[in-house]
PAMAR-718675 format. One record per residue (C-alpha): residue number from 1; residue in three letters; z, y, x. Coordinates in nm, 2 decimals. Example, Ala and Ser with C-alpha at 12.3 -4.5 7.8 and 13.67 -1.06 7.14 Angstrom:
<zatis>
ZATI, 1, Ala, 0.78, -0.45, 1.23
ZATI, 2, Ser, 0.71, -0.11, 1.37
</zatis>
This chain:
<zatis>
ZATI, 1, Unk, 2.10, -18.51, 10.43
ZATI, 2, Unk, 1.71, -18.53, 10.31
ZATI, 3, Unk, 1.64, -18.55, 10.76
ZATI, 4, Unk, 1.84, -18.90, 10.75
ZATI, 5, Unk, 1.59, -19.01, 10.44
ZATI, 6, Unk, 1.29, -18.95, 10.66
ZATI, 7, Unk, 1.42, -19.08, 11.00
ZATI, 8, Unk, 1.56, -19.41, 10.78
ZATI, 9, Unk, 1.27, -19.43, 10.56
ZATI, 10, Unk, 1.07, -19.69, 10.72
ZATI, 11, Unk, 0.70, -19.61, 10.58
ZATI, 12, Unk, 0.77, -19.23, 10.69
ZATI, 13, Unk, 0.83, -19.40, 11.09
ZATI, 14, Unk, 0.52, -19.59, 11.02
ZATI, 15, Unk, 0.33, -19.29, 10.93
ZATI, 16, Unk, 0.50, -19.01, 11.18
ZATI, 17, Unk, 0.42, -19.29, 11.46
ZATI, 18, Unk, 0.02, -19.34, 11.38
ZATI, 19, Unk, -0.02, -18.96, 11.36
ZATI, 20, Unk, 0.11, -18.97, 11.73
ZATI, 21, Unk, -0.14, -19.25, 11.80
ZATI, 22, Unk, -0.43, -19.08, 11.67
ZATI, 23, Unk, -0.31, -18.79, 11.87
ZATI, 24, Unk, -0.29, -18.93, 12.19
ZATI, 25, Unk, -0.61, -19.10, 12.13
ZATI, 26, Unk, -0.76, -18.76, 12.07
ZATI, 27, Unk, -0.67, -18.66, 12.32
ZATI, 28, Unk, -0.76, -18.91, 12.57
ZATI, 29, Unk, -1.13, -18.93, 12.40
ZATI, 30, Unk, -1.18, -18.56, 12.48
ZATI, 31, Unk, -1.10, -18.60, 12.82
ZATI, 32, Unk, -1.26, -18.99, 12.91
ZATI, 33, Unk, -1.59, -18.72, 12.72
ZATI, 34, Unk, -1.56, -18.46, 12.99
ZATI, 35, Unk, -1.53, -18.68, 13.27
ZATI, 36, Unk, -1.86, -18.88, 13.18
ZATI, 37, Unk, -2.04, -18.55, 13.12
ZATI, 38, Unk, -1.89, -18.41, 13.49
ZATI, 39, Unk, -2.00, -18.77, 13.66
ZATI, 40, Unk, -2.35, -18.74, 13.48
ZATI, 41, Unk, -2.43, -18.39, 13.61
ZATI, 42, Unk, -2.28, -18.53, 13.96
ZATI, 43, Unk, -2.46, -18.83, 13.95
ZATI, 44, Unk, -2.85, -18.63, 13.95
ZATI, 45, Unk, -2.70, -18.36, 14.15
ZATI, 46, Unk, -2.95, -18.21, 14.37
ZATI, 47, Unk, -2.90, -18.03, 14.69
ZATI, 48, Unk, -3.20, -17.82, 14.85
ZATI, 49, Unk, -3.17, -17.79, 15.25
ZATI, 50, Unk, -3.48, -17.55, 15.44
ZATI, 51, Unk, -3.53, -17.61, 15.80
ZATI, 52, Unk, -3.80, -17.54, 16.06
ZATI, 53, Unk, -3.96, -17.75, 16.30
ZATI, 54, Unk, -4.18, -17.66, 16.61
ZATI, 55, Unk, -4.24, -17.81, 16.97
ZATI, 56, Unk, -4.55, -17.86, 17.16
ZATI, 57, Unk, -4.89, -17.75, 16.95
ZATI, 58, Unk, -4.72, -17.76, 16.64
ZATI, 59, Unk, -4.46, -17.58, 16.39
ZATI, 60, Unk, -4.39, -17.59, 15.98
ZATI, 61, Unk, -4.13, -17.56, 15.74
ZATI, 62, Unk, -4.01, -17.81, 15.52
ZATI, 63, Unk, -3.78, -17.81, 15.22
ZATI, 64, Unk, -3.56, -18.16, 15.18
ZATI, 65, Unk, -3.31, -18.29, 14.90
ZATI, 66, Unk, -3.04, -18.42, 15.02
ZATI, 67, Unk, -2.93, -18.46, 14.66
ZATI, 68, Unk, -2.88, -18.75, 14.42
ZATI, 69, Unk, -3.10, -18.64, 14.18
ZATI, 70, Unk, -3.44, -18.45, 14.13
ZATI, 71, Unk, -3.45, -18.06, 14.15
ZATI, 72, Unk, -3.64, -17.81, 13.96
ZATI, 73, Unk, -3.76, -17.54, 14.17
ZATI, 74, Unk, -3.81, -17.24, 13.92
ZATI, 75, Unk, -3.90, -16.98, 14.23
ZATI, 76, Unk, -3.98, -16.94, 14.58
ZATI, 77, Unk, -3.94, -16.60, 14.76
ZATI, 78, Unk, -4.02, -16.51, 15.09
ZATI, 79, Unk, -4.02, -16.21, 15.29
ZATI, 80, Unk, -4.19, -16.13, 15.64
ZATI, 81, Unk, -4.00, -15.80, 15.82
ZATI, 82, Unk, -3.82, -15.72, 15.49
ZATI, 83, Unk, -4.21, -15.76, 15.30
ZATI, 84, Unk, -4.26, -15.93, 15.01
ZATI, 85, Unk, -4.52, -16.16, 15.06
ZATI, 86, Unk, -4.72, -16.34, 14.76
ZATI, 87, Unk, -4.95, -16.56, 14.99
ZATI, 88, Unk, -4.91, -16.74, 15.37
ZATI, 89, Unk, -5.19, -16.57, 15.51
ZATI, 90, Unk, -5.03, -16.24, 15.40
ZATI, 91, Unk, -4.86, -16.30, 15.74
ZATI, 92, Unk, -5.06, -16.13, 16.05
ZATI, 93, Unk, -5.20, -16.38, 16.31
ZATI, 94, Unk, -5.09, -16.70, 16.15
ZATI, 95, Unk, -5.43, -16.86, 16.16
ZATI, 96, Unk, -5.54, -17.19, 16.04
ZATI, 97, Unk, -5.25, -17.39, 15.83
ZATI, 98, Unk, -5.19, -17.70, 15.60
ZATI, 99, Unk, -4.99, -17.60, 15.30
ZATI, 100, Unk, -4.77, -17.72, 15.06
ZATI, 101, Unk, -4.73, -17.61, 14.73
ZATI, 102, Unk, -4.36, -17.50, 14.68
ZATI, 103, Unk, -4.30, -17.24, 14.41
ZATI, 104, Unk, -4.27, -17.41, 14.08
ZATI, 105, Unk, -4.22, -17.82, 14.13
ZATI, 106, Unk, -4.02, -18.11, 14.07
ZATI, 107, Unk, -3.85, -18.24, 14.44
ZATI, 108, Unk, -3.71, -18.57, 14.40
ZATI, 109, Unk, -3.43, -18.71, 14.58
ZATI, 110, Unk, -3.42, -18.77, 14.92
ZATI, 111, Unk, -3.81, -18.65, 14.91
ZATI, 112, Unk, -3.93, -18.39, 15.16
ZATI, 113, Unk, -4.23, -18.13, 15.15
ZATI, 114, Unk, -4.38, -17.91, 15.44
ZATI, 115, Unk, -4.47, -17.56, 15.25
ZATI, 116, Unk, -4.65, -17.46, 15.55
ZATI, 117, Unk, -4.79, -17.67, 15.86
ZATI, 118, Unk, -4.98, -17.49, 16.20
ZATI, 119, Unk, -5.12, -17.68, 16.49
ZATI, 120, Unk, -5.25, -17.59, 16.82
ZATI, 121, Unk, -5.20, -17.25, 16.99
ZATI, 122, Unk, -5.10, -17.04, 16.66
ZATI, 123, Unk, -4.77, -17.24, 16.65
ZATI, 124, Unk, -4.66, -17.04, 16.99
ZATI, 125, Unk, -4.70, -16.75, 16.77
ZATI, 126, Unk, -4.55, -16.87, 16.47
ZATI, 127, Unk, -4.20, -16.93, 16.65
ZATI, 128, Unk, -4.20, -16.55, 16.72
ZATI, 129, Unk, -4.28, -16.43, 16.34
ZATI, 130, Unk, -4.04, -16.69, 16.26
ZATI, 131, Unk, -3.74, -16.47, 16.37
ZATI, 132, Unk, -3.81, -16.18, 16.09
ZATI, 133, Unk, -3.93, -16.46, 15.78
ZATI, 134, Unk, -3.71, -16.50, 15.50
ZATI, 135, Unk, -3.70, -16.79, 15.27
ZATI, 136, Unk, -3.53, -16.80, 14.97
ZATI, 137, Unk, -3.57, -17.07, 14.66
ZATI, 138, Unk, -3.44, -17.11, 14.35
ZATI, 139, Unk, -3.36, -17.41, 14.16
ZATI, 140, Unk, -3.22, -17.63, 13.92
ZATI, 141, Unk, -3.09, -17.98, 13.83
ZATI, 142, Unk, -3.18, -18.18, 13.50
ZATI, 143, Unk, -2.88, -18.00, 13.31
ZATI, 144, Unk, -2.99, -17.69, 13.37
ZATI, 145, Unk, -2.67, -17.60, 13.66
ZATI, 146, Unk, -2.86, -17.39, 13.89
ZATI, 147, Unk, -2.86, -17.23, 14.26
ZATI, 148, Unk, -3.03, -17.03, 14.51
ZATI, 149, Unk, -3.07, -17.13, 14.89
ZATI, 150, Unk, -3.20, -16.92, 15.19
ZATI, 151, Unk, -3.17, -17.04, 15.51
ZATI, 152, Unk, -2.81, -17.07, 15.58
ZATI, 153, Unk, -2.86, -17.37, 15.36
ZATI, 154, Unk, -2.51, -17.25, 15.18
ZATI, 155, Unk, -2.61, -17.31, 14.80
ZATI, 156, Unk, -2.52, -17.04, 14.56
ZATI, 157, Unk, -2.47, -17.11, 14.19
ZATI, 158, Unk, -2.64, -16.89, 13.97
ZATI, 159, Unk, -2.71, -16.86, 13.59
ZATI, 160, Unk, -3.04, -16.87, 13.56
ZATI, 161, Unk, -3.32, -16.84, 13.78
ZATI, 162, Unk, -3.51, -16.50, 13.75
ZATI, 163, Unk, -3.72, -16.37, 13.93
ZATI, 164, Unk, -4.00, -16.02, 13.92
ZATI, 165, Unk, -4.36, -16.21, 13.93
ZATI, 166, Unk, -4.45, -15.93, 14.19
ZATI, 167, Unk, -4.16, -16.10, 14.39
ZATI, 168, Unk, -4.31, -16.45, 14.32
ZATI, 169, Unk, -4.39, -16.60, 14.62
ZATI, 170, Unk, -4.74, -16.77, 14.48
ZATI, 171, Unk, -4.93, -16.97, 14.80
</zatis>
């Protein structure tokens, strides 16, 4: 008998039916709040791609974003014959080079840098030490989302970017 009272009382609708309102609209602020945070983060997303180029008199490596948005590269590590190196010219024979700083910097979107440049005869050489150098960065977007990249240029998300300094690839 007192259930009839409350479905027939009219300011007892009124006040069951804005509680479901406010509920809904809860509900649908949470979520309209999640999908501007997910197409922020998307929206300065960046993507790091490493790639070699060589030909006649001339070879280097260059680092691209392919992203929409800048990255922070926290690390660079690379490796000649399993070897950390800390330096370029820690590599035998490479000669005379332009260089790039590449181990802690801002890369902007669609922006492109060559960490290491060789001309002339040295480049012949440089396609063979190519084959046993690894490179491997780390790096982050503006909100802190981070990843590490060799390359296969297959992204890898990772929590944080740490590396040993001895590791530290230091140019």
């Amino acid at each position: 008998m007192s259930e009839n009272k409350i479905t027939k009382n009219p300011e007892m609708i009124i006040a069951v039916s804005a509680l479901f309102v406010s509920l809904v609209t809860v509900v649908i602020s949470i979520y309209s709040a999640h999908i501007d945070r997910t197409y922020s983060r998307a929206s300065v997303w960046p993507r790091l791609e490493v790639f070699r180029s060589h030909g006649k008199g001339f070879f280097e490596y260059g680092v691209t974003n392919n992203g929409t948005g800048p990255a922070l590269i926290k690390y660079a590590k690379i490796k000649d014959n399993n070897k950390i190196i800390n330096y370029w010219n820690e590599i035998p024979m490479i000669g005379n080079f332009t260089q790039s700083h590449i181990g802690t910097r801002i890369l902007p979107s669609l922006a492109t840098i060559n960490p290491i440049k060789l001309t002339g005869s040295v480049s012949a050489k440089m396609v063979k030490i190519d084959e046993n150098l690894t490179i491997e960065l780390c790096y982050c977007s503006i909100y802190e989302e981070c990843w590490v990249i060799d390359r296969s240029n297959n992204p890898t998300p990772v929590e944080l970017c740490t590396i040993n300094d001895a590791d530290r690839f230091l140019q």
